[in-house]
MMTF fields as JSON, N, C-alpha, C and O atoms, coordinates in Angstrom:
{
  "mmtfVersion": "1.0.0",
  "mmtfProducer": "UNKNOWN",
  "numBonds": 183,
  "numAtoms": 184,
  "numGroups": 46,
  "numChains": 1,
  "numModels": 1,
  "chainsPerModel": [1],
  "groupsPerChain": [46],
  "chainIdList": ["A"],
  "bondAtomList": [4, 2, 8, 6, 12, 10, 16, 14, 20, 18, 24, 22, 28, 26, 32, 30, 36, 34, 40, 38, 44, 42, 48, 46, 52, 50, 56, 54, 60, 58, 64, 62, 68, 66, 72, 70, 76, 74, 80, 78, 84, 82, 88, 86, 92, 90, 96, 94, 100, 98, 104, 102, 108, 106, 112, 110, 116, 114, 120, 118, 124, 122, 128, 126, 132, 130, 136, 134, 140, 138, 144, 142, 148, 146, 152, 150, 156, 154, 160, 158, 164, 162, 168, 166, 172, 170, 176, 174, 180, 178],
  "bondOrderList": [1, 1, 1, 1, 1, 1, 1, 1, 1, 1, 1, 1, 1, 1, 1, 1, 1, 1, 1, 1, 1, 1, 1, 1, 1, 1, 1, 1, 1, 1, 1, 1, 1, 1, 1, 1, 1, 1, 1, 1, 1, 1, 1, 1, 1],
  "groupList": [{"groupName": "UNK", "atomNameList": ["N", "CA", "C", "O"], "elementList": ["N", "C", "C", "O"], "formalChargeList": [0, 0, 0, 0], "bondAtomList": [1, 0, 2, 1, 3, 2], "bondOrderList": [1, 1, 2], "singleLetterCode": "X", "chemCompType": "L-PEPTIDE LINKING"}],
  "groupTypeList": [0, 0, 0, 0, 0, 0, 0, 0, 0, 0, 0, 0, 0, 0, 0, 0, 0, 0, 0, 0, 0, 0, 0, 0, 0, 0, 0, 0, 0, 0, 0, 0, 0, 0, 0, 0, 0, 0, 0, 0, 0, 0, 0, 0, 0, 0],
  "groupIdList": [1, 2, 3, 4, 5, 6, 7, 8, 9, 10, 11, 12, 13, 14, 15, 16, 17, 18, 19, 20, 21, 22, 23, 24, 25, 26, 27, 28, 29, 30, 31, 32, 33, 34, 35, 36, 37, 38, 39, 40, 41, 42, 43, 44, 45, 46],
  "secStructList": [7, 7, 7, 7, 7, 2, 2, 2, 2, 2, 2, 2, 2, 2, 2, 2, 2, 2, 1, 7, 7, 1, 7, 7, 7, 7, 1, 1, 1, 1, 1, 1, 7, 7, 2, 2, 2, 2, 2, 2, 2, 2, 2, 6, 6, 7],
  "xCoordList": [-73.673, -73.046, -72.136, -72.357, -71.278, -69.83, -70.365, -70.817, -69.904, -70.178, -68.921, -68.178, -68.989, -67.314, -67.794, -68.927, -66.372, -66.794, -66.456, -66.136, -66.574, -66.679, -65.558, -65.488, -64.655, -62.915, -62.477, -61.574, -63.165, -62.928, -63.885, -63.59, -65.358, -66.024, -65.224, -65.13, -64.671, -63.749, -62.641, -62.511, -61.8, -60.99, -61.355, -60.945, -62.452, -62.923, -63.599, -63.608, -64.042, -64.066, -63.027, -63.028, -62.221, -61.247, -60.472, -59.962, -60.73, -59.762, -60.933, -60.637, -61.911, -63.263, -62.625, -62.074, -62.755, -62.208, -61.145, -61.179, -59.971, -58.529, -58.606, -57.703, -60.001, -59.548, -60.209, -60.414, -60.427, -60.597, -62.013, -62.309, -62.655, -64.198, -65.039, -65.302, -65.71, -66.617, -68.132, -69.175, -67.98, -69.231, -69.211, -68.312, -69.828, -69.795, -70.982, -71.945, -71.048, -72.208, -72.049, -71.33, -72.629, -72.884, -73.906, -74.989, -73.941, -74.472, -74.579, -73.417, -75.43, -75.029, -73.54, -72.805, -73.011, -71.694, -71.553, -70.548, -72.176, -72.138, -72.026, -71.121, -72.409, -72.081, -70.758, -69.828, -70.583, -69.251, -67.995, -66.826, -68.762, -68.077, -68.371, -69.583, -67.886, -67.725, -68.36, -68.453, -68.722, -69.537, -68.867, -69.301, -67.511, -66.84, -66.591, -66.93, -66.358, -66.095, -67.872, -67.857, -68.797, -69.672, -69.936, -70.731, -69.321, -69.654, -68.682, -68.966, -67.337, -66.335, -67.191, -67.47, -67.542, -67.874, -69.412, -69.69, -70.245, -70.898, -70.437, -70.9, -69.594, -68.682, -68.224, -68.35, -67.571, -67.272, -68.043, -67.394, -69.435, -70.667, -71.197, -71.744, -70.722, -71.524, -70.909, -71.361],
  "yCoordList": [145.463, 144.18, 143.857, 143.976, 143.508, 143.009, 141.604, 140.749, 141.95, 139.859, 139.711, 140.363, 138.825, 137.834, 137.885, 137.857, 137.985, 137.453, 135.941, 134.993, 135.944, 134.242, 133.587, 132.429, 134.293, 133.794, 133.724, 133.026, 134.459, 134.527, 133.878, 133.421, 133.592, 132.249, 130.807, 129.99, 130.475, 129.861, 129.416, 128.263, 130.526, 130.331, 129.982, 129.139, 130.953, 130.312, 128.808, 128.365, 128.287, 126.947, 125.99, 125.149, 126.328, 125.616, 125.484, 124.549, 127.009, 126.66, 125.812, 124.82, 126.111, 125.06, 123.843, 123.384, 123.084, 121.752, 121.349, 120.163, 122.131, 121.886, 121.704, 121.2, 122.218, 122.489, 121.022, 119.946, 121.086, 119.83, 120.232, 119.739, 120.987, 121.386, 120.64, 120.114, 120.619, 119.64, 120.121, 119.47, 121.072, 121.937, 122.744, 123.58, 122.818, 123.637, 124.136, 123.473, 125.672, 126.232, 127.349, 128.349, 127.023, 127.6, 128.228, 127.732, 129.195, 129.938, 129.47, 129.278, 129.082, 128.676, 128.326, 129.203, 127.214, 126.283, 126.544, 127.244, 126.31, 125.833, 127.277, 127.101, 128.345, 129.251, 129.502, 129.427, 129.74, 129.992, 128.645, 128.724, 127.761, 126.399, 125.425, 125.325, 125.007, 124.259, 122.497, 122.003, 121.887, 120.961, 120.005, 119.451, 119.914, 118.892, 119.618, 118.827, 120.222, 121.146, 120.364, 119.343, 120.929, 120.6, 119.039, 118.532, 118.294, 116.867, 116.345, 115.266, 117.027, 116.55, 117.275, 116.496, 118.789, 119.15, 118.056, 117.897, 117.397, 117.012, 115.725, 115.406, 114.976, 113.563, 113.717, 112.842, 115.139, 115.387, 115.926, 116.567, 116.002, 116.137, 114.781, 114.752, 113.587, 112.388, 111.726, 110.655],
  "zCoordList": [135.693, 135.931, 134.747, 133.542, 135.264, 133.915, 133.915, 134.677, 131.931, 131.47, 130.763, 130.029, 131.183, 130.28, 128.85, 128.369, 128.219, 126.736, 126.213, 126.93, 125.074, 125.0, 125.206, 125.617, 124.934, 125.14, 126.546, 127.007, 127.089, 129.527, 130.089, 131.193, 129.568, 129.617, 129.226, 130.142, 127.972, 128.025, 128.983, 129.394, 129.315, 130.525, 131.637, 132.436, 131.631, 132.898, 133.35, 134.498, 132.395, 132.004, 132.468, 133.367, 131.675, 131.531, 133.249, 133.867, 133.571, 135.292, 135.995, 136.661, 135.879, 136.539, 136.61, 137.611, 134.998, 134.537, 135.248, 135.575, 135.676, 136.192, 137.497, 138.165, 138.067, 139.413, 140.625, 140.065, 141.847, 142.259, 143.057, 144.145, 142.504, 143.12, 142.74, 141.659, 144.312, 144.392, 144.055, 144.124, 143.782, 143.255, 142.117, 142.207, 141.115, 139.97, 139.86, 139.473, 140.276, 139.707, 138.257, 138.241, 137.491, 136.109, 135.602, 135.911, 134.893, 133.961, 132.823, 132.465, 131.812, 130.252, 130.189, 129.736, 130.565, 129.995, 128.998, 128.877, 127.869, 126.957, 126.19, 125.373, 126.085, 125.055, 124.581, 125.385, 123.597, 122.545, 123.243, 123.619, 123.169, 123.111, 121.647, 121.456, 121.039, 119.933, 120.437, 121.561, 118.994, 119.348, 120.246, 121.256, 119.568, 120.315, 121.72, 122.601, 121.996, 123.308, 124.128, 124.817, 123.897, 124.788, 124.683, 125.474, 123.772, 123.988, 124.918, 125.438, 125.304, 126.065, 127.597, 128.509, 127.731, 128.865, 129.607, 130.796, 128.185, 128.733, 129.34, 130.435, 128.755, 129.206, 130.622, 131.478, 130.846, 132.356, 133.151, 133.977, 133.361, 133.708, 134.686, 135.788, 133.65, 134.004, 134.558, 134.963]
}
């Protein structure tokens, strides 16, 4: 099985964030994200 690295986890993030889905399923969000990074992903969570 292929794993993203932390920089295509990132991206891939980021197109998540952009996009207009009404569903987000995830794996650990949060790895090789920075503090402020997961305090903003958690802001768009809630």
């Amino acid at each position: 099985m292929a794993q993203l690295s932390a920089g295509q986890r990132r991206v891939a993030l980021t197109w998540l964030w952009l996009s207009e889905a009404a569903l987000w399923i995830l794996n650990e969000p949060l790895t090789a994200i920075d503090k402020e990074g997961v305090e903003k992903l958690m802001r768009h969570f809630t």
